[in-house]
N, C-alpha and C positions, 0 to 999 in steps of 0.2 A: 549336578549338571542340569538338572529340571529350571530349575532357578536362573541360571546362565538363559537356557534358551527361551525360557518366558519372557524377560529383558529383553534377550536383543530381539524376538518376535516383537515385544511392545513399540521396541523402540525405530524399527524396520519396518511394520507392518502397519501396526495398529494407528501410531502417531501421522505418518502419512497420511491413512485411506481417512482418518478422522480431519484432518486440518482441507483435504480433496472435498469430503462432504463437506466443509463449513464453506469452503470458497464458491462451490457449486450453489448453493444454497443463498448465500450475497448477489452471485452474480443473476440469479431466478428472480429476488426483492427487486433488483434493481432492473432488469426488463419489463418487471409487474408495474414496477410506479411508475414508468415511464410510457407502456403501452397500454397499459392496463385498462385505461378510461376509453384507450383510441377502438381498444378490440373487445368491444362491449356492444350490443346493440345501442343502446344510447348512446355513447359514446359517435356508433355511425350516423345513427340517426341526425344527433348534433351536427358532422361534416355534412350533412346532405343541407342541412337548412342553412348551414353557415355557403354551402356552392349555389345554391340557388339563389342567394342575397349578391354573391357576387355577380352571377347571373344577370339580374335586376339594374344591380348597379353600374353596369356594364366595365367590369373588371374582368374579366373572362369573357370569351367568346363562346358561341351556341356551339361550337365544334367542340371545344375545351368541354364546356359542362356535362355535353352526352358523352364526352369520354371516360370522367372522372366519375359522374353518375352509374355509369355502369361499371365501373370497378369497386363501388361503396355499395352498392346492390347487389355483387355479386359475395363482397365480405360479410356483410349483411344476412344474406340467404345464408352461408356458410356456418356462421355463431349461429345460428338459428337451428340449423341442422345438427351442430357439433351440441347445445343444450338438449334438441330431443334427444338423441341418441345417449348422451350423457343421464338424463333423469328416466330413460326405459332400463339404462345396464345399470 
């Protein structure tokens, strides 16, 4: 009987939560390579230089850029925080 219920545990339990962890794990890659660069200090740093060219070139308005700037400063500060915190724990 040991036999029986190790199968259909493997096959009930085990086969699932393993195919759950691989798909979790795809869909983790696939947020990384796509946000991964955005939510990186350089990565912000890049959009702030890349608004402020817009800025310049007058593709955006002064109203637009202090908006956008301070929500890239405030992700900014943020990775910043979430690194210290991360390399003190």
């Amino acid at each position: 009987m040991l036999i029986v219920d190790d199968l259909l545990k493997g096959l009930f339990v085990d086969v699932p939560v393993k195919i759950t962890k691989e798909v979790l794990k795809e869909i983790q890659r696939q947020v990384d390579a796509e946000l991964g660069n955005y939510y990186s200090p350089e990565g912000v740093q890049n959009e702030l230089r890349k608004l402020q060219v817009s800025l310049e070139t007058g593709e955006i308005s002064r109203e637009e850029y202090d908006k956008r700037e301070e929500e890239l400063l405030d992700v900014l500060e943020s990775l910043r925080s979430l690194n210290e915190e991360t390399q003190k724990g």
